[in-house]
Biopython code that builds the backbone (N, CA, C, O; Angstrom):
import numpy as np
from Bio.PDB.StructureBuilder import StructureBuilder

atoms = [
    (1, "UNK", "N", (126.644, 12.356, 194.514)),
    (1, "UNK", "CA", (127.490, 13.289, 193.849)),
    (1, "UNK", "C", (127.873, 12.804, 192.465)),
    (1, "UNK", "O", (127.847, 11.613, 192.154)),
    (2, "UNK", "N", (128.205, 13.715, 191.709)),
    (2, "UNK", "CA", (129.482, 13.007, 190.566)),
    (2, "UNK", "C", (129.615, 12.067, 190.312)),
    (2, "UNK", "O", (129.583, 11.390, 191.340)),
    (3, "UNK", "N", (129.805, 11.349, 189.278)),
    (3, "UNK", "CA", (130.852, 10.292, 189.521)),
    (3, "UNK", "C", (132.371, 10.523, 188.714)),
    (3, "UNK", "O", (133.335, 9.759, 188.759)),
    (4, "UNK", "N", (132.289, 11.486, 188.162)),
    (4, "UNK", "CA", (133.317, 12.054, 188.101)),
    (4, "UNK", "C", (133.819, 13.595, 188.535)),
    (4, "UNK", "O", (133.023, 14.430, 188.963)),
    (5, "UNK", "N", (135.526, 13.901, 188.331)),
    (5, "UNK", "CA", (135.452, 15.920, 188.387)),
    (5, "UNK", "C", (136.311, 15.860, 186.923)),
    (5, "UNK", "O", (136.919, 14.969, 186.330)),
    (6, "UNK", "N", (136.006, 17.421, 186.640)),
    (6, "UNK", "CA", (136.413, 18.163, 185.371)),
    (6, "UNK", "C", (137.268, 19.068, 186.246)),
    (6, "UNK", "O", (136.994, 19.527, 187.355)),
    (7, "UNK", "N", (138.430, 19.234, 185.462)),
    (7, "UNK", "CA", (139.348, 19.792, 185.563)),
    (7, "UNK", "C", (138.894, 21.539, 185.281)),
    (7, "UNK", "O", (139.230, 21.906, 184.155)),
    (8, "UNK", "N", (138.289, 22.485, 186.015)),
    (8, "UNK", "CA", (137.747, 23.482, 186.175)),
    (8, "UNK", "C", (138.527, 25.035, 185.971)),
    (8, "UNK", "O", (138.308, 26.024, 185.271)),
    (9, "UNK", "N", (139.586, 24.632, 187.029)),
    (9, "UNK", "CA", (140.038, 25.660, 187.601)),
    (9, "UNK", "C", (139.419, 26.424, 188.480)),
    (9, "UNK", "O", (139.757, 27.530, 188.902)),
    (10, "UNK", "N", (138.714, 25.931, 188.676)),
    (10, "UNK", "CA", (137.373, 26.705, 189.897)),
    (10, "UNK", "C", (136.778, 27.786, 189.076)),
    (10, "UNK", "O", (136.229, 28.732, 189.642)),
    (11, "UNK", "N", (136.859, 27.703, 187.508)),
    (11, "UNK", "CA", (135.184, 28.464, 187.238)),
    (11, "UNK", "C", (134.283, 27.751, 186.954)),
    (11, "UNK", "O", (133.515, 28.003, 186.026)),
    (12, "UNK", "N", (134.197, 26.691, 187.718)),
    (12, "UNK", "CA", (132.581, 26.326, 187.584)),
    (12, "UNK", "C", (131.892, 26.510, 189.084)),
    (12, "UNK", "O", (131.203, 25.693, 189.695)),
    (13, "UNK", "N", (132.279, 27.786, 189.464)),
    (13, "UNK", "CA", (131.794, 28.316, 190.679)),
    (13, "UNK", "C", (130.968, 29.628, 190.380)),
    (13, "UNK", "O", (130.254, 30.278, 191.143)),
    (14, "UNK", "N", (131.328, 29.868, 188.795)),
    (14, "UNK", "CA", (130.794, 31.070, 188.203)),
    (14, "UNK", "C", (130.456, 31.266, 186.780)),
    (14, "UNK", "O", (130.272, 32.210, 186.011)),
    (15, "UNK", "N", (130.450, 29.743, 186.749)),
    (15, "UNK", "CA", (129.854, 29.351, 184.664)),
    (15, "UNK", "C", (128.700, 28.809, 185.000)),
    (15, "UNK", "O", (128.516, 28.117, 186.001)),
    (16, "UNK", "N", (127.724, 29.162, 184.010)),
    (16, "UNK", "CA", (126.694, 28.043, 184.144)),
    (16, "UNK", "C", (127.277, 27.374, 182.827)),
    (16, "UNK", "O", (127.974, 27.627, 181.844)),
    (17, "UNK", "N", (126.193, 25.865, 183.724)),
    (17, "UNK", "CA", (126.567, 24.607, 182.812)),
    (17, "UNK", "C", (126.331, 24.603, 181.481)),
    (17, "UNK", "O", (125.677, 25.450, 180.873)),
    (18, "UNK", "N", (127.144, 23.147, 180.787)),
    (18, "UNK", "CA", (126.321, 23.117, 179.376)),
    (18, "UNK", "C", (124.912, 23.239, 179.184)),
    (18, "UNK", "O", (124.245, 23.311, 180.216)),
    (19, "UNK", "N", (124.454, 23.269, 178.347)),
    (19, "UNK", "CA", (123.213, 23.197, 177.833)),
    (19, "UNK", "C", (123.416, 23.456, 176.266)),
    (19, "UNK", "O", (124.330, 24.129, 175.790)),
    (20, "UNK", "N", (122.543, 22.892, 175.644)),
    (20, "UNK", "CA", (122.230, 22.982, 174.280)),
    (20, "UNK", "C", (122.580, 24.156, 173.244)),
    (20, "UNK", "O", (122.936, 24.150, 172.065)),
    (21, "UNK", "N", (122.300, 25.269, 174.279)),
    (21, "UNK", "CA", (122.511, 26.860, 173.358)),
    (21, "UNK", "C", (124.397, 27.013, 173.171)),
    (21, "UNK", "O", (124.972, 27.651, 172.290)),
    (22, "UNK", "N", (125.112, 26.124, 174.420)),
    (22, "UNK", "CA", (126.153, 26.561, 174.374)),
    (22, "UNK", "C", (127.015, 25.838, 172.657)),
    (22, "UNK", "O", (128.161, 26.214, 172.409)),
    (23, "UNK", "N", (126.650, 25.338, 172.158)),
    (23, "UNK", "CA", (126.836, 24.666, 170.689)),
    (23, "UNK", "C", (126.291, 24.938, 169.741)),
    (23, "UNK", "O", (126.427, 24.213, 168.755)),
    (24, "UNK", "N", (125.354, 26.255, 169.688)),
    (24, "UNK", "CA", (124.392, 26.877, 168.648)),
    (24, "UNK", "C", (125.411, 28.045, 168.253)),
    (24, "UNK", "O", (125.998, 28.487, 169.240)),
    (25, "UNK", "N", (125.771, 28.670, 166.998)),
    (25, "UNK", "CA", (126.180, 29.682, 166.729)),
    (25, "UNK", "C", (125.104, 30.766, 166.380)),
    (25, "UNK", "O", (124.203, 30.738, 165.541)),
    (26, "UNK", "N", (125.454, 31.677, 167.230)),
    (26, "UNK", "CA", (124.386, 33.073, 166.904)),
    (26, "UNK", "C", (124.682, 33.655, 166.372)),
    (26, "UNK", "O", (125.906, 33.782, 166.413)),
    (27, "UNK", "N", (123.890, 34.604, 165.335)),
    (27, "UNK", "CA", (124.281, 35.690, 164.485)),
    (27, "UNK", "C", (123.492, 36.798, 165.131)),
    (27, "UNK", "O", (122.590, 36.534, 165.926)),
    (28, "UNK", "N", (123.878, 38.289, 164.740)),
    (28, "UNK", "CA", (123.503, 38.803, 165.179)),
    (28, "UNK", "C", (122.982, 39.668, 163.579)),
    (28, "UNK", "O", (123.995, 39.645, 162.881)),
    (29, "UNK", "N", (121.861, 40.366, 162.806)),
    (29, "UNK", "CA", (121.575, 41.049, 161.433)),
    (29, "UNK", "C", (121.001, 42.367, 162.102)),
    (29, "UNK", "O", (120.416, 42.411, 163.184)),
    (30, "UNK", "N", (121.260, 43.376, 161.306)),
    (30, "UNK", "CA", (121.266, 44.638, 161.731)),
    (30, "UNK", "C", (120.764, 45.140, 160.328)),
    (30, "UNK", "O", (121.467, 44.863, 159.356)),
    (31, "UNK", "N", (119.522, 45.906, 160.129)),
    (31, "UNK", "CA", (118.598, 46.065, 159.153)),
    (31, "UNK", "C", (118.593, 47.701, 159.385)),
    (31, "UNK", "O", (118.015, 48.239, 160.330)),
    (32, "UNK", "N", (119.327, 48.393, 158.376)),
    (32, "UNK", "CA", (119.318, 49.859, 158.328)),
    (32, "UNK", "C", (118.601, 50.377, 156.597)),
    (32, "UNK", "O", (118.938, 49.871, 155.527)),
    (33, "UNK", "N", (117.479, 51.596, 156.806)),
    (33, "UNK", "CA", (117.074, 51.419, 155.602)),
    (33, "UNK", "C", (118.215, 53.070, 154.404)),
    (33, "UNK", "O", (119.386, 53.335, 154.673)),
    (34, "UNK", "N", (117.635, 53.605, 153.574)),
    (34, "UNK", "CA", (119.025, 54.313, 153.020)),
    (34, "UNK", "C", (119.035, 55.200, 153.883)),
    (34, "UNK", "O", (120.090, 55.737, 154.222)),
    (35, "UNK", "N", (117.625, 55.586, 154.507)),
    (35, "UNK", "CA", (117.764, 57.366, 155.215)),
    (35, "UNK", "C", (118.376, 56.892, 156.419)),
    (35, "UNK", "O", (119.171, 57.573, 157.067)),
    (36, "UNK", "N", (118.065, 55.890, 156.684)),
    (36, "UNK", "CA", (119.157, 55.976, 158.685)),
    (36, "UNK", "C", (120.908, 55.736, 157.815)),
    (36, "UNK", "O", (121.790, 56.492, 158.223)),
    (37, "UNK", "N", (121.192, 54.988, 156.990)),
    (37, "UNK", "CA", (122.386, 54.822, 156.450)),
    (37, "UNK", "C", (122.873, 56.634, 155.918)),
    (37, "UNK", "O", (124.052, 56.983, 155.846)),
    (38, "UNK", "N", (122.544, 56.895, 155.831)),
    (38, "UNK", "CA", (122.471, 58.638, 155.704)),
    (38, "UNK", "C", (122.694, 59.258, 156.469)),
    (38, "UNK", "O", (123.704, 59.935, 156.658)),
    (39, "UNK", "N", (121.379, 59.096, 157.327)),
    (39, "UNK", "CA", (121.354, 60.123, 158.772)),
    (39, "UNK", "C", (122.746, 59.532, 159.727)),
    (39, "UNK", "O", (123.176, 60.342, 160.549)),
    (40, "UNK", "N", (123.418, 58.234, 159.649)),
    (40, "UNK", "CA", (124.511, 57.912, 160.541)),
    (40, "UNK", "C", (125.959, 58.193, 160.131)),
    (40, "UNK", "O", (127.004, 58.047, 160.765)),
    (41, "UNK", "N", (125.687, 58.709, 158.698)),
    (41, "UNK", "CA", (126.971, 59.082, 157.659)),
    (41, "UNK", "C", (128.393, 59.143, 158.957)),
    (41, "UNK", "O", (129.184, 58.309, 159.398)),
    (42, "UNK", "N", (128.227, 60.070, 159.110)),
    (42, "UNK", "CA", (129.449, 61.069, 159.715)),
    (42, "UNK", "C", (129.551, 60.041, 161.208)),
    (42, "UNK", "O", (130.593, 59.386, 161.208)),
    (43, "UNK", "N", (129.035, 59.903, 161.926)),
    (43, "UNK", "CA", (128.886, 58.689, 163.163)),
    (43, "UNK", "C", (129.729, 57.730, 162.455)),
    (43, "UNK", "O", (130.842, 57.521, 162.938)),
    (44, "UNK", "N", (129.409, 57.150, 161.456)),
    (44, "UNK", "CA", (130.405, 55.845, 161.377)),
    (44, "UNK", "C", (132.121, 56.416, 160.518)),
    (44, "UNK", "O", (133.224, 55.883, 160.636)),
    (45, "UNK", "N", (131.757, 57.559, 159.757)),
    (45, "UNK", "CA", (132.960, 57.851, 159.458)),
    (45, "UNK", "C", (133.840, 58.082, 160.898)),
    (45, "UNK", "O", (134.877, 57.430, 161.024)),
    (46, "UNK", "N", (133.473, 58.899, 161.853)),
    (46, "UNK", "CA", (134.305, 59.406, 162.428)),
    (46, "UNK", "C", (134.846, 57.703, 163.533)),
    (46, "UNK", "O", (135.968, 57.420, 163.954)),
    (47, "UNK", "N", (133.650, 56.985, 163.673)),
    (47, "UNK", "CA", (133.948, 55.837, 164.114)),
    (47, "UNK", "C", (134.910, 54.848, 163.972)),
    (47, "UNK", "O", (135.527, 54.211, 164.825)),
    (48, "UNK", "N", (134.955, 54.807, 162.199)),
    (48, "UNK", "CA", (136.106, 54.077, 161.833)),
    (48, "UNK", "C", (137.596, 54.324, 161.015)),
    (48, "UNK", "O", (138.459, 53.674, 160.424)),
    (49, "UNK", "N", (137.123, 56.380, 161.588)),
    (49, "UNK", "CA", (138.466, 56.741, 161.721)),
    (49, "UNK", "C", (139.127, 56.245, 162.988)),
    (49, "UNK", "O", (140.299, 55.876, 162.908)),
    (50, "UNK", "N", (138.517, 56.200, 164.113)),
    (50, "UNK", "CA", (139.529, 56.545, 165.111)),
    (50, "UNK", "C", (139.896, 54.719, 165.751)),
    (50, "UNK", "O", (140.837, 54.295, 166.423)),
    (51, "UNK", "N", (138.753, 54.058, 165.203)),
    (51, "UNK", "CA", (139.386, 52.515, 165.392)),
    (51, "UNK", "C", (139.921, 51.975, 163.960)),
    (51, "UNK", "O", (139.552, 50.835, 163.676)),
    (52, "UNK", "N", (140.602, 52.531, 163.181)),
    (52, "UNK", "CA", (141.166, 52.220, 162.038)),
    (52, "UNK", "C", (140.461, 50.519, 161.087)),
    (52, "UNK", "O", (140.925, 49.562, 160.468)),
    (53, "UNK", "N", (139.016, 51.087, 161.567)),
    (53, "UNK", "CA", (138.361, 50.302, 160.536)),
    (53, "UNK", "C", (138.280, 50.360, 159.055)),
    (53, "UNK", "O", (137.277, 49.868, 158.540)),
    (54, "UNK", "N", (139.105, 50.841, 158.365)),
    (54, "UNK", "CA", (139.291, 51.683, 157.211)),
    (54, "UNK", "C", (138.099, 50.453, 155.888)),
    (54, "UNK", "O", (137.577, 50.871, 154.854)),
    (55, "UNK", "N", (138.006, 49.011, 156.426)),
    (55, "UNK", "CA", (137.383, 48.140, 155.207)),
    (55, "UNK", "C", (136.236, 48.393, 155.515)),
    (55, "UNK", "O", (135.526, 48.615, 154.534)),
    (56, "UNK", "N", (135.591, 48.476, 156.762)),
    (56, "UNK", "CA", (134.359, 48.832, 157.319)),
    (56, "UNK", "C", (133.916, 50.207, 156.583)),
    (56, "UNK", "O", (132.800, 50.243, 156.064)),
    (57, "UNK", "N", (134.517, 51.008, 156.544)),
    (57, "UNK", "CA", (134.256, 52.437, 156.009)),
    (57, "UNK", "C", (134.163, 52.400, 154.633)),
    (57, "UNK", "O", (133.516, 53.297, 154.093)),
    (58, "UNK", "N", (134.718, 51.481, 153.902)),
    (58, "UNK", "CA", (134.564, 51.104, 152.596)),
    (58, "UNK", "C", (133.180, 50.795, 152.136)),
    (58, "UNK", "O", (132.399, 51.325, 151.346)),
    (59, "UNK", "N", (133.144, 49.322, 153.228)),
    (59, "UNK", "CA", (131.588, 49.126, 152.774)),
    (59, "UNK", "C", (131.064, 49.889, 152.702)),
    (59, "UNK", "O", (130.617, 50.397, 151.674)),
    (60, "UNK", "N", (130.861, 50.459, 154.536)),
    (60, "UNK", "CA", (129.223, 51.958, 154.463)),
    (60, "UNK", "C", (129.090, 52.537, 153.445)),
    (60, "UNK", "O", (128.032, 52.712, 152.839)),
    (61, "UNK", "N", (131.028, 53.189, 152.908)),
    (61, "UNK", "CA", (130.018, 54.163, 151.987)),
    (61, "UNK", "C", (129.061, 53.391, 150.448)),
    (61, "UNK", "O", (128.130, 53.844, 149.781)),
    (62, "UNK", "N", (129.830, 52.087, 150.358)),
    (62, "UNK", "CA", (129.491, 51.287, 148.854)),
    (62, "UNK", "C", (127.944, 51.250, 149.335)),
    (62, "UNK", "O", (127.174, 50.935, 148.428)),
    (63, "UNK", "N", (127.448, 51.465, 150.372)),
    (63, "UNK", "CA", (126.198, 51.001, 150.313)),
    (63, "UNK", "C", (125.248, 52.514, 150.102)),
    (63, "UNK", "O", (124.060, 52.712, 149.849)),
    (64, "UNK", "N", (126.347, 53.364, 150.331)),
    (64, "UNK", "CA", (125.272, 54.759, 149.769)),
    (64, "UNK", "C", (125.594, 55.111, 148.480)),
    (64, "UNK", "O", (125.286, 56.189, 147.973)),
    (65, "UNK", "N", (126.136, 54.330, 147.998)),
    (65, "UNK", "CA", (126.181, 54.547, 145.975)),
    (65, "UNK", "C", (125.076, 54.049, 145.484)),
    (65, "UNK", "O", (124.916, 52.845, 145.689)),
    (66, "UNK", "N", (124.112, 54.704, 144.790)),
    (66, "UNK", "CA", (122.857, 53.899, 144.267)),
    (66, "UNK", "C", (123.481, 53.235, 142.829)),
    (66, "UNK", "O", (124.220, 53.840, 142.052)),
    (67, "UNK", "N", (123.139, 52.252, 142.719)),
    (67, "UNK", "CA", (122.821, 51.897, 141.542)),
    (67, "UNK", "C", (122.070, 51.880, 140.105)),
    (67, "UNK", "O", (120.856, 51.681, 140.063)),
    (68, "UNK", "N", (122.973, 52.136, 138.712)),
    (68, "UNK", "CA", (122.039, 52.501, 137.964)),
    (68, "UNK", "C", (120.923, 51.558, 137.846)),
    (68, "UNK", "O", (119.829, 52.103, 137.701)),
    (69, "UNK", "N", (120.929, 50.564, 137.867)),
    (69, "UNK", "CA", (119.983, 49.691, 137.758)),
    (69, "UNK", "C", (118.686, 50.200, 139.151)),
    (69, "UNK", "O", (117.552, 50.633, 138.945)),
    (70, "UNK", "N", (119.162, 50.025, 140.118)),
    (70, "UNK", "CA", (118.371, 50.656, 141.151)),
    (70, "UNK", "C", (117.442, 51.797, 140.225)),
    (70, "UNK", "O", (116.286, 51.627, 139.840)),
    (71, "UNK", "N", (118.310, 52.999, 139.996)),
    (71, "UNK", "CA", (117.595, 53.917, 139.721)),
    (71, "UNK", "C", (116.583, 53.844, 138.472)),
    (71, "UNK", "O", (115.696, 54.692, 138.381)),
    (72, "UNK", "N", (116.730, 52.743, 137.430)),
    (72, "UNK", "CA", (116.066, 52.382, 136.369)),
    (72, "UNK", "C", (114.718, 51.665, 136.956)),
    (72, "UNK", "O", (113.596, 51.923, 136.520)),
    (73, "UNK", "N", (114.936, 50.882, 137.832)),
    (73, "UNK", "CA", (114.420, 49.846, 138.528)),
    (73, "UNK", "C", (112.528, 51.213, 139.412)),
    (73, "UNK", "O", (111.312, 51.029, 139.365)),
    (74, "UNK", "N", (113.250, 52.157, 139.923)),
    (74, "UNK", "CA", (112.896, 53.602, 140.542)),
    (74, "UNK", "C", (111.955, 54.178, 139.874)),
    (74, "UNK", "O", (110.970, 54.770, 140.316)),
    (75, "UNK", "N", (112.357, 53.945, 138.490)),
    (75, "UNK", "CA", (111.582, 55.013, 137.445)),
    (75, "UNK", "C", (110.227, 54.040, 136.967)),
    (75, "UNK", "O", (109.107, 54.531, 136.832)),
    (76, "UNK", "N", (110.422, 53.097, 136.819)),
    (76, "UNK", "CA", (109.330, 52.114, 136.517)),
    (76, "UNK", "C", (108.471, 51.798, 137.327)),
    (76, "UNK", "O", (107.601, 50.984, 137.019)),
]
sb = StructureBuilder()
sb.init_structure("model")
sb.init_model(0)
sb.init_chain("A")
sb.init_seg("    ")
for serial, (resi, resn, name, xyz) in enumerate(atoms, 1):
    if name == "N":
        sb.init_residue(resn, " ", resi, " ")
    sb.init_atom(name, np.array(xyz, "f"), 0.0, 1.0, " ", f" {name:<3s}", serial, name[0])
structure = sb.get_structure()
């Protein structure tokens, strides 16, 4: 057995153990191109009306403002 115990609380009857991944930080990136950022317009407005994400709603829309440079960038 053991040669020692960890002070648990009895969830290690329903954790799995350490391992390596448990010390890795995951990210998670979410790749939307302009037309799905478009087509989800109203989905995320109404989304972060009703969980008062109001900075979240900021971004989305900053990301459907084109840029003049963009659009210079467009023409060439």
């Amino acid at each position: 057995g053991p040669s020692h115990v960890l002070p648990t609380g009895g969830s290690a009857r329903y954790y799995s153990p350490l391992s390596a991944s448990t010390f890795i930080k995951s990210t998670q990136i979410i790749e939307y191109t302009k037309e799905a950022i478009k087509h989800s317009r109203e989905h995320v407005q109404k989304l972060t009306e009703m969980e008062g994400l109001y900075l979240h709603r900021i971004s989305f829309e900053a990301r459907l403002v084109e840029k003049k440079a963009e659009k210079d960038v467009e023409k060439n």
